[in-house]
C-alpha positions as CSV (number, residue, x, y, z in Angstrom):
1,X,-19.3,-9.1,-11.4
2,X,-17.1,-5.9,-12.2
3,X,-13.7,-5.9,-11.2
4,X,-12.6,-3.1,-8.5
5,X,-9.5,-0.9,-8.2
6,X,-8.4,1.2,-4.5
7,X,-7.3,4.1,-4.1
8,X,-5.9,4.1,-0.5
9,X,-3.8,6.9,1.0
10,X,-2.8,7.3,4.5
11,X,-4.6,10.3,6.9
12,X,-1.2,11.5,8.4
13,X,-1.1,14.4,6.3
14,X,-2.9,16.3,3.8
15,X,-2.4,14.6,0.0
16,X,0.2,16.3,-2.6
17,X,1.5,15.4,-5.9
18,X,2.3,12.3,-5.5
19,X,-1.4,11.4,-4.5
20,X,-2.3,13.0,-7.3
21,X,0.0,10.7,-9.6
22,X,-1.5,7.6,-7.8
23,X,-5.3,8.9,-8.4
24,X,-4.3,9.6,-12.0
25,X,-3.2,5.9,-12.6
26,X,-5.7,4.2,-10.6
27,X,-9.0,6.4,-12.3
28,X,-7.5,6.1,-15.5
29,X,-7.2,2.3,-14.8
30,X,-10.7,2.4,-14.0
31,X,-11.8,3.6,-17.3
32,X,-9.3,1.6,-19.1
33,X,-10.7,-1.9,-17.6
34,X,-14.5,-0.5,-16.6
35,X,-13.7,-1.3,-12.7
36,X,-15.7,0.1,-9.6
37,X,-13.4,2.5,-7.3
38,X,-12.9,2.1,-4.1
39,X,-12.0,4.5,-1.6
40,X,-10.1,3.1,1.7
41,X,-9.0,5.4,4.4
42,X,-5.8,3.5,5.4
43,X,-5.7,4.6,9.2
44,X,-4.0,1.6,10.7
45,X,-1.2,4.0,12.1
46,X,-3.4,5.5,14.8
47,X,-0.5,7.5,16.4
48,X,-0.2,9.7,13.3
49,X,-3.8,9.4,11.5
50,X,-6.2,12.4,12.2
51,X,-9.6,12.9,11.9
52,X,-9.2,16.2,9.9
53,X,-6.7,14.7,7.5
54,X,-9.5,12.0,6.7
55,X,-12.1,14.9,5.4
56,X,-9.4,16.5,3.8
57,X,-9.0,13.4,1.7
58,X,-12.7,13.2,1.0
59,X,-12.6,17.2,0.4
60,X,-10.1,17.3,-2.2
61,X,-11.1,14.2,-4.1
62,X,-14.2,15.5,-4.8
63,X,-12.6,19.1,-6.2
64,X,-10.5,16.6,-8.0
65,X,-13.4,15.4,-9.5
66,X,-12.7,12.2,-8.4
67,X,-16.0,10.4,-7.7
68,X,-15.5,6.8,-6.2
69,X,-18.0,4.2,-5.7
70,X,-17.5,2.7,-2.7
71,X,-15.5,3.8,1.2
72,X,-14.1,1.7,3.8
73,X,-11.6,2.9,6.6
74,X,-9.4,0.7,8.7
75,X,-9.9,1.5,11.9
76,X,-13.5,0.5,11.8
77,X,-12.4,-2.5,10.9
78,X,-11.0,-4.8,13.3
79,X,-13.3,-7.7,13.7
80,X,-12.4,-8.2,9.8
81,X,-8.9,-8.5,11.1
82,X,-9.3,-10.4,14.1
83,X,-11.0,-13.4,12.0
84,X,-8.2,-13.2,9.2
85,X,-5.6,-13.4,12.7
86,X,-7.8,-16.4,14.0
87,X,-7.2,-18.3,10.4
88,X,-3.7,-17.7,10.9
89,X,-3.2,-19.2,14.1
90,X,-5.3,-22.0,13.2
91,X,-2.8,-22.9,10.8
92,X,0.1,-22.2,13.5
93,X,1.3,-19.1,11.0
94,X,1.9,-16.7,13.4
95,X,4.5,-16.5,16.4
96,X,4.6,-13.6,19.2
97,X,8.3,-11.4,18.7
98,X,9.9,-9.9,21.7
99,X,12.9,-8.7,19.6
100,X,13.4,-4.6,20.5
101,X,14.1,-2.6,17.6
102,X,17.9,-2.1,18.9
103,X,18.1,-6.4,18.7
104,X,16.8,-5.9,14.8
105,X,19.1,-3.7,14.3
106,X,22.1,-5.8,15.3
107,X,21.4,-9.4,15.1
108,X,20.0,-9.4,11.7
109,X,21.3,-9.5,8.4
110,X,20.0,-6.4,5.6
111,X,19.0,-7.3,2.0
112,X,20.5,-5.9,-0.9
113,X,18.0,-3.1,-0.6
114,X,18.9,-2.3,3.4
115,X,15.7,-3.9,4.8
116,X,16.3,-6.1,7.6
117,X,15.8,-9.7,7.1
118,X,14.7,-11.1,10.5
119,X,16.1,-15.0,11.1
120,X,13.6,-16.4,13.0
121,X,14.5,-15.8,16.6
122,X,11.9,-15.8,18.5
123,X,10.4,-18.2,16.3
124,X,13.0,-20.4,17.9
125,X,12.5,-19.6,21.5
126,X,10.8,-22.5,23.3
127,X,9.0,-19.7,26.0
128,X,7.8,-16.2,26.3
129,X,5.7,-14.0,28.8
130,X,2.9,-12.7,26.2
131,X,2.0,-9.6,28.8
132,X,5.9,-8.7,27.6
133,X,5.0,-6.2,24.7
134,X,5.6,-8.0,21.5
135,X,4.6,-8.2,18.1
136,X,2.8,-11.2,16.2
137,X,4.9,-12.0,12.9
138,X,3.7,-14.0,9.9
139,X,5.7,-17.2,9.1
140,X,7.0,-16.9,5.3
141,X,7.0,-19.6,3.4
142,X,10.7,-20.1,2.1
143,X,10.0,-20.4,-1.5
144,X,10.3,-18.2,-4.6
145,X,6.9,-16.4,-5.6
146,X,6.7,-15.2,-9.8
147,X,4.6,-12.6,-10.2
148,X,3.8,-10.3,-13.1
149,X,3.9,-6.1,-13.3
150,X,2.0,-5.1,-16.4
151,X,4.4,-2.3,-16.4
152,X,7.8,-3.5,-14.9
153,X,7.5,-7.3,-16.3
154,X,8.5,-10.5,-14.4
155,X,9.7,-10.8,-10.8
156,X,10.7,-14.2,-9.1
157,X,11.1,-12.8,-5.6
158,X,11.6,-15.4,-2.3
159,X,9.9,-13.2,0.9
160,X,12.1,-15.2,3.3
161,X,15.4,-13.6,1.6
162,X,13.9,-10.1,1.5
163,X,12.5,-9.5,4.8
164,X,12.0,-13.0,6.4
165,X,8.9,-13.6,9.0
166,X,7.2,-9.9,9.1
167,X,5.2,-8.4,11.7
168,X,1.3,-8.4,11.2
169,X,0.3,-6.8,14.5
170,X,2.9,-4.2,16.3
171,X,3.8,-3.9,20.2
172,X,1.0,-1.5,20.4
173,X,-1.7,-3.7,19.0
174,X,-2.1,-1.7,16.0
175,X,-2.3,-3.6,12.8
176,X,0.4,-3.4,10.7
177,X,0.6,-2.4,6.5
178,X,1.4,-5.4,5.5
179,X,-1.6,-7.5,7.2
180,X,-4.4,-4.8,7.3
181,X,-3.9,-3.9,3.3
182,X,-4.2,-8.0,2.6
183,X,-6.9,-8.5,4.3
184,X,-8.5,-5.7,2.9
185,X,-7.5,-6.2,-1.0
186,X,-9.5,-9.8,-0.1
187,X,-12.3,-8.7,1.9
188,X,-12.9,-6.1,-0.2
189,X,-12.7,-7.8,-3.6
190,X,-9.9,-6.0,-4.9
191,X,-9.2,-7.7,-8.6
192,X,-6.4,-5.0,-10.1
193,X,-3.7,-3.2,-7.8
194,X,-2.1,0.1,-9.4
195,X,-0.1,2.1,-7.1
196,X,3.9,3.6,-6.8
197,X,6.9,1.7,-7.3
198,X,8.0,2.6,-3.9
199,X,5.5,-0.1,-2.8
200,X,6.9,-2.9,-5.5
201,X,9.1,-5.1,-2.5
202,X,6.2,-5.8,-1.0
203,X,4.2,-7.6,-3.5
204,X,5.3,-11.2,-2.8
205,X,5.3,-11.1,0.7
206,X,1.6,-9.8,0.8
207,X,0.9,-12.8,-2.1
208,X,2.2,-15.3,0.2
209,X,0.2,-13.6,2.7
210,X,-3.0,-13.5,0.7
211,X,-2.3,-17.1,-0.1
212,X,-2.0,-18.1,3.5
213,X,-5.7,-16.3,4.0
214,X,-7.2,-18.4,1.4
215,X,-7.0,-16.0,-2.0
216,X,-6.5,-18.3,-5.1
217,X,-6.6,-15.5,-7.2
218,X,-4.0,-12.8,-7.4
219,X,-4.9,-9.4,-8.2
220,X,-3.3,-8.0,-11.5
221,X,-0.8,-5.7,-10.6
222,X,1.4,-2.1,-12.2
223,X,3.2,0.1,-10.1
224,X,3.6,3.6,-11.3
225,X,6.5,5.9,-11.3
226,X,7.0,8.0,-8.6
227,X,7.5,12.2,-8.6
228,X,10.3,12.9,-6.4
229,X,11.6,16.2,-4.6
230,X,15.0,18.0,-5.6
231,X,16.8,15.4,-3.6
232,X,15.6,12.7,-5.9
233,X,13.5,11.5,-3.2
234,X,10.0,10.4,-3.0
235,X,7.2,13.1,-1.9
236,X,6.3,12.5,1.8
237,X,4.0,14.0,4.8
238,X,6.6,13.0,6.9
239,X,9.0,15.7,4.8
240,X,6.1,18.1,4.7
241,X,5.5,17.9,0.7
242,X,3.4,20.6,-0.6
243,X,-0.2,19.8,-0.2
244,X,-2.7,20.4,-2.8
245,X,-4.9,22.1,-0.8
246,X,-2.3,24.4,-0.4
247,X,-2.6,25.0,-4.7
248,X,-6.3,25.4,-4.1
249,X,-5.5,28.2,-1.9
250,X,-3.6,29.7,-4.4
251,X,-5.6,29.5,-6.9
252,X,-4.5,26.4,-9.0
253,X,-7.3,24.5,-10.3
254,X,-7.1,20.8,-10.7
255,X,-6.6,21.0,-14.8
256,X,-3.5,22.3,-13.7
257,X,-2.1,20.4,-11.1
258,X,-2.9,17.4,-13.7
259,X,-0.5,18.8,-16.4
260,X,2.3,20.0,-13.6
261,X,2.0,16.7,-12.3
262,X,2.3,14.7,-15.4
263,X,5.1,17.0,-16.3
264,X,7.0,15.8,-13.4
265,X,6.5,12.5,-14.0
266,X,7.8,12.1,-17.1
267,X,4.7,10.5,-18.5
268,X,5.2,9.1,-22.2
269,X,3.7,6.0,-24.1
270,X,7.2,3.9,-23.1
271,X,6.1,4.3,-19.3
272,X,3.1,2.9,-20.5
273,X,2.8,-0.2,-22.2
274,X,-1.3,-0.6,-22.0
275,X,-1.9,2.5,-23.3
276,X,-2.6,4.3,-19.8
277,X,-1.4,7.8,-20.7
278,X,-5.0,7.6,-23.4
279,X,-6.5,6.6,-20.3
280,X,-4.9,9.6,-18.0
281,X,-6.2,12.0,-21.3
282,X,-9.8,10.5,-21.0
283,X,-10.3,11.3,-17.6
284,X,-8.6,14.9,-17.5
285,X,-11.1,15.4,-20.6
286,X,-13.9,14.0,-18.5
287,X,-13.5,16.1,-15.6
C-alpha cells in the first residue's frame, strides 16, 4: 500500500502564503516519496470555521493546480472521535478539568517556551460535578519520547515537562487540535507528516498520544520553515495575512505566487537535506 501525506489547513480564513509554503512542501513530498494526498478540512474550531472559507480552500487549490486524492473534514467526524475517546477511558487516560483559564494562568508553572505546563490538579481532586463545564485532559506519560525530523535532526522531548496533561475535548465539547489531528493522522493512514515548524512542540505529545490509541508505527516527520510578516512573525488569519485569492484578483497567477513565495522563504539546498527544493522545481514545472 502507498504511503499518504495531508495537507490540512484550518477554514477560519481564506489561505495565504504561508499555505502556499506548506502545499509546496507537502506536494513536492508527494512526488519525492510517490505518496497519495490527502485533503482534510480541519474544522474542529466551530466558533471560527465557515462554510465559505471551506470552498475557498477547495477553489484555490484547484487554481493552484493542486489535485489531491482523497477529502475528509472534521466536523463530520465525530463518531471517529468518540470511539478513540472510549479507548481512552478504558484505559483510565482521561480525567475531566474544571480549572478556568484565570487558574491556568496562575497556578501553573510556563516552559522555557511560555506554554503553560498544567500539574495535575484536577487530576488530584477526589470529586467533581461533571454538568460543571470542564474539559477532558489526556494523562501524559512522564517519560522522554526521541523522535526524528528529516530536516531539523534528533529531539528527545518529555510531554509532561512541556505542557503536562493536555486537553482533548474543550468546555464547549468541541474537539481539540491535539486529539482530533491524532486520531485522524491514524484513521486516516497518514505514513509521512510535513508541515511548519511552528507546529514542531507538538510532536511528542501527539506521539505519546498516538501511542496511547494503539499506533506502533510513527509517521516520518519534517517541518518546514515558516514565511513571516515584517514583525518576524508567522502569517495568520487571525492578523488578517494577505489571502491569495486576493493575488488572483489582482491578477497574479500561481507561477508567481510560487517564486514570491519561495523567495520569502529563503529556500536553498541547506534547508533541504533530501533534496526537496528538486522536488518543489518538479511540481512548479508540472503545473
Amino acid at each position: 500500500m502507498p504511503g499518504k501525506i495531508r495537507f490540512a489547513p484550518s477554514p477560519t480564513g481564506y489561505l495565504h502564503e504561508g499555505h502556499l509554503l506548506s502545499a509546496l512542501y507537502v506536494w513536492a513530498a508527494a512526488k519525492k516519496w510517490n505518496l497519495k494526498i490527502h485533503l482534510r478540512i480541519e474544522d474542529h474550531d466551530q466558533s471560527r470555521a465557515r462554510p465559505a472559507y471551506i470552498e475557498g480552500i477547495r477553489e484555490d487549490l484547484a487554481w493552484l493546480g493542486f489535485h489531491y486524492d482523497s477529502e475528509s473534514i472534521q466536523s463530520a467526524r465525530g463518531e471517529v472521535y468518540k470511539a478513540a475517546l472510549q479507548k481512552l477511558e478504558e484505559q483510565s487516560l482521561v480525567y475531566p478539568c474544571f480549572c478556568s483559564r484565570k487558574q491556568l494562568q496562575e497556578e501553573n508553572p510556563r516552559s522555557e517556551t511560555g506554554e503553560i505546563v498544567y500539574q495535575g490538579k484536577c487530576f488530584r481532586r477526589e470529586t467533581g460535578d461533571t454538568n460543571t463545564p470542564h474539559n477532558l485532559r489526556f494523562i501524559v506519560p512522564d517519560k522522554t519520547i526521541d523522535w526524528h525530523d528529516l530536516r531539523l535532526g534528533d529531539f528527545h522531548e518529555n510531554p509532561k515537562q512541556q505542557c503536562g496533561d493536555f486537553p482533548i475535548r474543550d468546555r464547549d465539547n468541541q474537539w481539540t487540535y491535539q486529539f482530533a489531528v491524532c486520531v485522524d493522522d491514524i484513521d486516516e493512514n497518514i505514513t509521512h507528516i510535513v508541515r511548519g515548524e511552528d507546529i514542531r512542540n507538538s510532536t511528542a505529545r501527539q506521539i505519546a498520544l498516538m501511542e496511547a490509541l494503539g499506533r506502533t508505527e510513527r509517521p516520518i516527520y519534517l517541518h518546514h520553515p515558516l514565511i513571516v510578516d515584517a514583525n518576524n512573525k508567522k502569517l495568520s488569519k487571525r492578523e488578517l495575512a494577505h489571502s491569495l485569492r486576493q493575488d488572483k484578483e489582482a491578477g497574479i497567477t500561481p507561477e508567481m505566487l510560487f517564486g514570491r513565495v519561495c523567495y520569502k522563504a529563503h529556500l536553498t539546498m541547506s534547508d533541504s537535506p533530501i533534496a526537496l527544493m528538486d522536488a518543489i522545481s518538479m511540481v512548479m514545472n508540472h503545473i
